[in-house]
TIMI-649743 format. One record per atom (N, C-alpha, C): residue in one letter; x, y, z. Coordinates in pm, whole numbers, plus 32768, in hexadecimal, padded with zeros to 4 digits. Example, Ala and Ser with C-alpha at 12.3 -4.5 7.8 and 13.67 -1.06 7.14 Angstrom:
BEGIN
a85277DC7830C a84CE7E3E830C a85287EB6830C s85057F1F82C4 s85577F9682CA s850A80038313 
This chain:
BEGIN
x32808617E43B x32698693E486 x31F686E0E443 x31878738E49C x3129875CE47F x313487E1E40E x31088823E3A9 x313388A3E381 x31238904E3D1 x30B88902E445 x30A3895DE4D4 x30828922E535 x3053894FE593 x30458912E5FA x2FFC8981E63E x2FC98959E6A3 x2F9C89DFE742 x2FFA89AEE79E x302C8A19E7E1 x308A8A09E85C x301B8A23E8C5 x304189C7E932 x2FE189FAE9B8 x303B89F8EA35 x303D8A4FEA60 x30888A95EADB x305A8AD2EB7E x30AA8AEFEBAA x307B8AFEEC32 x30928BB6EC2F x30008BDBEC2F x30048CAFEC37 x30868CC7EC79 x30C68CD6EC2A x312F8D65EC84 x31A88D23EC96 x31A08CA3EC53 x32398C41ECA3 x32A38C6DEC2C x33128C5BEC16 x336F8C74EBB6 x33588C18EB49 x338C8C28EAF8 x338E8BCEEA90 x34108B5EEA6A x349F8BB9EA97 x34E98B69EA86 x35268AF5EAC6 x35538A78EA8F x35808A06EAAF x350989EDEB3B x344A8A10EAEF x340A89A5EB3A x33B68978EB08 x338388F2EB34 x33388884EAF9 x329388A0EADB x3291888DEA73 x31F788A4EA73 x31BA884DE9FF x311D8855E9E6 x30F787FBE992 x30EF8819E920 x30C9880CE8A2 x30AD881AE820 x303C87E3E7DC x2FFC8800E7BF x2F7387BAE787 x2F7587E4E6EE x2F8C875AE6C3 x2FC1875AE631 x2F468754E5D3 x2F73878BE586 x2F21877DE4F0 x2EA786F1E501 x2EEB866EE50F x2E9D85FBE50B x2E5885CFE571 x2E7F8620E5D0 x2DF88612E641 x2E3D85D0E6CA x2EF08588E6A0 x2F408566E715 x2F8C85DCE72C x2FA0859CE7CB x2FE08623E835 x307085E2E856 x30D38661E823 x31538633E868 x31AA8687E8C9 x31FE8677E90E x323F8684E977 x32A686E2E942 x32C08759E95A x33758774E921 x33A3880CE963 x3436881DE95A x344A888FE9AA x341E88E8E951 x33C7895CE97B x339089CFE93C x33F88A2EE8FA x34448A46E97C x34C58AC8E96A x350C8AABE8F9 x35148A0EE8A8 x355189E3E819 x34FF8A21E7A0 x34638A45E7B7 x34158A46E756 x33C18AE7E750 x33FA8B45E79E x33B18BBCE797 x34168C3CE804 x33EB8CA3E7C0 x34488CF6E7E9 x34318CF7E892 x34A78D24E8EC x346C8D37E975 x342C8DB3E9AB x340C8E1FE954 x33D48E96E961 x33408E67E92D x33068DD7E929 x326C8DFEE902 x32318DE0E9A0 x31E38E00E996 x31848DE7EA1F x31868D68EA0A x315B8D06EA9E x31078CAAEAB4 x30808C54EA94 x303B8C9AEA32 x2FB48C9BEA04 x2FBF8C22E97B x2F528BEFE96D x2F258B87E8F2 x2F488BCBE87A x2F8D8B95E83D x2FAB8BD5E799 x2FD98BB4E73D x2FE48BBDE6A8 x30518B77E648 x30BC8B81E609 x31088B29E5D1 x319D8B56E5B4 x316E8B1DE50B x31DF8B36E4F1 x31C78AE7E434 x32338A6AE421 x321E8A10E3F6 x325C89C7E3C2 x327E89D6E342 x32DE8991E2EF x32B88992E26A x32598943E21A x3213898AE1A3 x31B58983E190 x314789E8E189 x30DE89E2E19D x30668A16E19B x30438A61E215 x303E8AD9E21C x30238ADDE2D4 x2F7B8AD5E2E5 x2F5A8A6BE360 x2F008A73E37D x2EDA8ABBE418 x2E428ADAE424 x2E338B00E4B0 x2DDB8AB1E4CB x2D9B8A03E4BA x2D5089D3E4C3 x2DA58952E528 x2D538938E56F x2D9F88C0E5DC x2D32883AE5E9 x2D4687CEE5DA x2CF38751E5E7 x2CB68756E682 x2C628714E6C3 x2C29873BE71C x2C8086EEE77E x2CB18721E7E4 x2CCA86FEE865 x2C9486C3E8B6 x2C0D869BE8AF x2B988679E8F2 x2B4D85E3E8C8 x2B0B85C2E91A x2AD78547E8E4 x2A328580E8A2 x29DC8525E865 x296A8526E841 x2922852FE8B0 x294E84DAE917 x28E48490E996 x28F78545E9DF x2967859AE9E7 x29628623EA32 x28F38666E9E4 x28DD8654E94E x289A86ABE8FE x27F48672E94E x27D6860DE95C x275385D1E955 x27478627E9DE x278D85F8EA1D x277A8649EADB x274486BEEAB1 x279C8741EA8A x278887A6EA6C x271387DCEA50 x26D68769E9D1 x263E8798E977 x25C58742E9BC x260286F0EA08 x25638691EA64 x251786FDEA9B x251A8794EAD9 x24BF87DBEB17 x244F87D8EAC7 x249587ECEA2C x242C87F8E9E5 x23C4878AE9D7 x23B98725E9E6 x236D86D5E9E5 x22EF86D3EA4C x231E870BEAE4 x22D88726EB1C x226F87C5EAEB x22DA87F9EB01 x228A8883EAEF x2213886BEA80 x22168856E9FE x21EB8843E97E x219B87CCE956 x21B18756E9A8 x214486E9E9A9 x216286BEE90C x20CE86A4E8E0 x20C18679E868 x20FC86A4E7EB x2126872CE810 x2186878DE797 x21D18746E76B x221086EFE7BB x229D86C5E7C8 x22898633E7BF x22A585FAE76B x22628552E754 x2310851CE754 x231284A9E730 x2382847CE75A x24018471E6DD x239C8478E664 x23F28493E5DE x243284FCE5DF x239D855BE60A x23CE85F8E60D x244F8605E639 x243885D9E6B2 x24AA85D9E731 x254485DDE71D x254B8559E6C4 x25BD8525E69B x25F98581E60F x259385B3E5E3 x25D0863FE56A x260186ACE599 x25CD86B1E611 x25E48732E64D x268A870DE6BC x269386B6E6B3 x270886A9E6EC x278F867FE67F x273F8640E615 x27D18634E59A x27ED869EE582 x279A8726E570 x276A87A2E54A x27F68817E59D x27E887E7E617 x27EF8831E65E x28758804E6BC x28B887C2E68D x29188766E6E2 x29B0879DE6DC x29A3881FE69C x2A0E884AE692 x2A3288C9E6A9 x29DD88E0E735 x29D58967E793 x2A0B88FFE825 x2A668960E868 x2A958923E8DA x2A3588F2E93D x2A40889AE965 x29C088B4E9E3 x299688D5EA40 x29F3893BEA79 x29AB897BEADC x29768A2FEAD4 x29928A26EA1B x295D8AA5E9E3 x28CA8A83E9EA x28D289D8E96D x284189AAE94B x27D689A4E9E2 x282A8986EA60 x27DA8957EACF x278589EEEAFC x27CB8A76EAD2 x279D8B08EB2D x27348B32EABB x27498B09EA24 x270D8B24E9BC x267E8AEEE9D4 x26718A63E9F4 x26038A33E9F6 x25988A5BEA8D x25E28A86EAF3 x25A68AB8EB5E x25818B45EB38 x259D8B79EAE2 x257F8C02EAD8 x24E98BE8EA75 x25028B80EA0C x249A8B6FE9DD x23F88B5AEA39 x24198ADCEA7F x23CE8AA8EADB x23838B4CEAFF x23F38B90EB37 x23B18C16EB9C x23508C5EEB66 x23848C74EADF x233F8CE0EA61 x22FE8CAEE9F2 x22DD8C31E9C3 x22A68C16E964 x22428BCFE9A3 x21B38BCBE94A x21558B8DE968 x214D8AEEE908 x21878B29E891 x21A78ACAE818 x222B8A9BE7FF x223A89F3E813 x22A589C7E7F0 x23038A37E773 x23708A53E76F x238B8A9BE6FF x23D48A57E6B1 x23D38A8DE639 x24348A5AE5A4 x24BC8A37E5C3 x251D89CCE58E x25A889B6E5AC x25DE8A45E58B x25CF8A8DE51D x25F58AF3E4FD x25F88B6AE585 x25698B62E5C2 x258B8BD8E654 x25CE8BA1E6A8 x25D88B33E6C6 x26388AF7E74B x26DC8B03E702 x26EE8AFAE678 x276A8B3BE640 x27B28BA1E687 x271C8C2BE644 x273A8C82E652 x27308CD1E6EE x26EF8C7EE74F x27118CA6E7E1 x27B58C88E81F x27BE8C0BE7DC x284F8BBBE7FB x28C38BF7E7BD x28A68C54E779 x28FE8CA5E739 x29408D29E76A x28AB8D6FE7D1 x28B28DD7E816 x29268DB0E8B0 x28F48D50E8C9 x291F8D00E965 x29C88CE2E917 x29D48CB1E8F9 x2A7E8C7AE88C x2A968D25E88C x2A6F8D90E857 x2AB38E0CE824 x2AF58E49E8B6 x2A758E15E900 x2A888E33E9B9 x2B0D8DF7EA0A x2B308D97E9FC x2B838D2DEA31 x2C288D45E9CA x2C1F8D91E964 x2CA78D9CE930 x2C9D8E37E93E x2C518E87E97B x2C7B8F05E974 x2C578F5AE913 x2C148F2EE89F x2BF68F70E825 x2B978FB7E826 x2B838FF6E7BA x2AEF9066E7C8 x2ADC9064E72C x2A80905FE703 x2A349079E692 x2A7390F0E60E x2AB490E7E59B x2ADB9155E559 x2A7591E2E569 x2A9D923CE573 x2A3C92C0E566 x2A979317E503 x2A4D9346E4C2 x2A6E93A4E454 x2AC09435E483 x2A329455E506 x2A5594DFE515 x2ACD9503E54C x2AD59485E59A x2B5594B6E603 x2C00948EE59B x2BFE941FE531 x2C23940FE4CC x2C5E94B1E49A x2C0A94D9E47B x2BE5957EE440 x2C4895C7E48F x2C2495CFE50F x2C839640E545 x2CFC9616E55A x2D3C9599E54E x2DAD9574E53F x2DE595A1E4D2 x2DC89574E458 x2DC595BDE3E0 x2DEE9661E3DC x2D949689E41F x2DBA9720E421 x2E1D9750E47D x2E569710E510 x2E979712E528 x2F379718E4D4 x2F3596C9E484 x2F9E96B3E45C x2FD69703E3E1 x2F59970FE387 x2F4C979BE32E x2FB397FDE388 x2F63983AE3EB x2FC798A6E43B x3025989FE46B x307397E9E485 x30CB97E7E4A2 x314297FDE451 x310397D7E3C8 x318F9783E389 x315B97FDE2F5 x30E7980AE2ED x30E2982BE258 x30E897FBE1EE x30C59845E166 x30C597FEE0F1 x314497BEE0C1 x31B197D9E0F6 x322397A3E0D4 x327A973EE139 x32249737E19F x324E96B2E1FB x32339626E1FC x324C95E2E23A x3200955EE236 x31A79547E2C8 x31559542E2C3 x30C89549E32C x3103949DE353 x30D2949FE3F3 x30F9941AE43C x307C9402E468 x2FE493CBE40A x2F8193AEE44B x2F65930CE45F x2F4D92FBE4FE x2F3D92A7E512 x2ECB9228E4FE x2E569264E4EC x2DF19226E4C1 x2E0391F0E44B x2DE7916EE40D x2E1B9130E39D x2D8F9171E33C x2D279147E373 x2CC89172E2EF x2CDB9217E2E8 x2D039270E333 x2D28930EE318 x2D99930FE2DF x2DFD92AFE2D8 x2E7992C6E26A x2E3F927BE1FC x2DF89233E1D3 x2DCE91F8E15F x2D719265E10B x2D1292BEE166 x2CC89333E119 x2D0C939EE0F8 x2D7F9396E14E x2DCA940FE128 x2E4093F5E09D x2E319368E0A1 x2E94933AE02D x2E489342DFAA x2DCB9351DFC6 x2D6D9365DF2A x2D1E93BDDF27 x2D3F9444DF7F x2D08948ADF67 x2D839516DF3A x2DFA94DBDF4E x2E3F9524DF3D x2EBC9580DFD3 x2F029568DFED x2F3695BEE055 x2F219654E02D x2F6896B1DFCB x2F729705DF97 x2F049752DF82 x2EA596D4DF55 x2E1A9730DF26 x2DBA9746DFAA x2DE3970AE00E x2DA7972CE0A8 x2DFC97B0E0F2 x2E8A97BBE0CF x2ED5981BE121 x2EC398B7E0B5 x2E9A987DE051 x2E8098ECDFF8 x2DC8993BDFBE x2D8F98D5E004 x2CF898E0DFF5 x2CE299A8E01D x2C9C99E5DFC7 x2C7D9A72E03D x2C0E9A7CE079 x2C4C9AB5E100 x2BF49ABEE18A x2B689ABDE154 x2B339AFBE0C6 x2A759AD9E0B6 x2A6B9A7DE09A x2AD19A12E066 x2A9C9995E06A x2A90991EE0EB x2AA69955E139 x2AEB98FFE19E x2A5A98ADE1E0 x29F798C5E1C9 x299D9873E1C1 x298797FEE16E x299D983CE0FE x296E97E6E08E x29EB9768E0A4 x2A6697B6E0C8 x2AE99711E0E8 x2AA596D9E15A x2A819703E195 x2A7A96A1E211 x29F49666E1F2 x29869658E1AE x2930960FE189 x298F95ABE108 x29DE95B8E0D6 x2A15957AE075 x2A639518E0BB x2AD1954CE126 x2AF994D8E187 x2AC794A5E1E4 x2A3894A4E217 x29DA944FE266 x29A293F1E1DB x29739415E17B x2935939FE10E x29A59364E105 x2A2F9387E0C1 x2A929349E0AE x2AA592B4E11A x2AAB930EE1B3 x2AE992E0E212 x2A7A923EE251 x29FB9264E20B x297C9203E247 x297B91ADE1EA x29A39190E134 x29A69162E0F8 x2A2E90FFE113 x2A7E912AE123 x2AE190E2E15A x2AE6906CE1FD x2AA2909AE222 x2A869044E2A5 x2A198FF4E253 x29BC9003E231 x296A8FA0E1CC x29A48F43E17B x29E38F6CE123 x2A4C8F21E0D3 x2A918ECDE149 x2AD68EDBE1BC x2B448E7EE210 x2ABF8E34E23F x2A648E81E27F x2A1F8DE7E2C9 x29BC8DB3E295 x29AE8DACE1E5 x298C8D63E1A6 x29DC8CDAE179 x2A718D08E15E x2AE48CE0E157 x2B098C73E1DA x2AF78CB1E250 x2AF48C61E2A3 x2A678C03E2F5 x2A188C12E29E x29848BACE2C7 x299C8B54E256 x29EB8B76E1CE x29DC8B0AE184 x2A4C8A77E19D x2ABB8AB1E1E0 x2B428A60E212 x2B0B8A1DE24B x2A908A58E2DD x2A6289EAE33F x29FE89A4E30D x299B89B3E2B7 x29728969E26E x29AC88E9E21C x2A1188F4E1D3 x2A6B8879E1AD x2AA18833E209 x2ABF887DE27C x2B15880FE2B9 x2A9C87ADE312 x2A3C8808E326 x29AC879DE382 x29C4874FE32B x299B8755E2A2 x29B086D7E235 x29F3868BE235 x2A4186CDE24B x2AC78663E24A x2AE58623E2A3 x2AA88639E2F7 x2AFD860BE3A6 x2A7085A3E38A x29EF85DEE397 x2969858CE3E6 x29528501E349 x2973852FE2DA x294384BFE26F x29CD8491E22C x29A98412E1D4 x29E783B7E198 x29F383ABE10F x29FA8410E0EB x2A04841AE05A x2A80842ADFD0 x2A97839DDFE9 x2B468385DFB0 x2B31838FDF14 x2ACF83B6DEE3 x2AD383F6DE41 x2B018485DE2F x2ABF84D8DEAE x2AF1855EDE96 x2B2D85B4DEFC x2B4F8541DF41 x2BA3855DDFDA x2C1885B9DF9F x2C608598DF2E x2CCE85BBDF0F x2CC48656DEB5 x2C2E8671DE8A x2C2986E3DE3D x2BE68746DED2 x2B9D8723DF42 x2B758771DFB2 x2C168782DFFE x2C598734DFE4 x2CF28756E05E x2D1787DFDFB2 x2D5587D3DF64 x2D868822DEF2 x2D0888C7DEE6 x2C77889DDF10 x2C598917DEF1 x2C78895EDF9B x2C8F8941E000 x2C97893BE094 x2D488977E063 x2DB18954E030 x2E2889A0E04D x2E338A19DFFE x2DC28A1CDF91 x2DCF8A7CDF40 x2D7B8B2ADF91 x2D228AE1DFC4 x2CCF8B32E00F x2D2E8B68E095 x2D878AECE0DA x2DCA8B5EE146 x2E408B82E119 x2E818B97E088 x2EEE8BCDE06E x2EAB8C51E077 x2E418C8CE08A x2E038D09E091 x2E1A8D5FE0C3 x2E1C8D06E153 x2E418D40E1DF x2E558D7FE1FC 
């Protein structure tokens, strides 16, 4: 059994005692009643549970290579000679582990707006925006972070326990002090809130450094063959998502 898995579901259907798939750790998909494996109050939506073990949020690809090549062939046209056939094939080991019909809107957007083939690194980082789009997510922001924060100051006070939801705004608020934010005086109240935006931006730096270096090992790991230090890239890879 996998240590996680992604559940994939039908929007809005129940969860309990129904069948759905699992896309395991190793890249096989299995069959099983859901309502056994997750509470029936979660939504319908793609997501993970923990096994024991290590929790991961990383899933083997669902997809074949030959969907990835479909996906990135525009580029060949669009780009001509940019795009040679070595190239080609880097850019798809590279890149083979974005769904494909994120990679397919990513690369048409390129086509639209770029004049210059671009770096694996920008088609990343477009495929990243389109993925944030498709699960609903939005980008951390500090400020709005902030007034949550202060919200809760007024709710609860220096002697409550604040219920903030933003993970990197409970992590700045965990080192910057609760007390010393509900107790800051009103002339400083500038100077905190420049202290919890650096705080709060250093911390999102730190995670998605944290998390470019995970996907980095595992390209390694997944795209090469390297049974000398396969075993020290999987060991620095669980140490890195006990982070989490």
């Amino acid at each position: 059994m996998p240590r996680s898995f992604a559940i994939i579901t039908q929007p809005g259907a129940g969860t309990r005692s129904r069948i759905g798939l699992l896309l395991c750790g190793n890249g096989s998909v299995m069959i099983c009643d859901l309502g056994k494996l997750i509470p029936a109050t979660m939504s319908g939506q793609s997501s993970t549970i923990p096994y024991p073990g290590v929790i991961r949020r990383w899933f083997q690809m669902a997809w074949s290579e030959k969907e990835i090549v479909a996906a990135l062939s525009p580029l060949l046209l669009a780009y001509g000679s940019a795009l040679d056939s070595d190239r080609f094939t880097f850019y798809v080991k590279q890149l083979r582990n974005i769904p494909p019909y994120i990679l397919t809107l990513t690369v048409q957007k390129i086509i639209n707006t770029r004049t210059f083939l671009p770096a694996i690194a920008e088609i990343r980082k477009q495929a990243s925006s389109y993925q944030r789009m498709a699960d609903h997510s939005v980008p951390p922001d500090w400020s709005i972070a902030w007034q949550e924060v202060v919200r809760e100051v007024h709710r609860v006070g220096h002697c409550g326990h604040p219920k903030i939801i933003d993970k990197y705004a409970q992590e700045a608020v965990k080192r910057i002090g609760w007390q010393n934010i509900c107790l800051a005086p009103s002339r400083d109240g500038q100077i905190l809130r420049a202290q919890f935006r650096d705080t709060y931006l250093l911390i999102v730096a730190q995670d998605t450094d944290r998390k470019e270096s995970v996907e980095a090992l595992r390209q390694l790991m997944t795209n090469e063959s390297h049974s000398e230090i396969g075993g020290k890239m999987k060991l620095l890879l669980n140490r890195i998502d006990l982070k989490s």
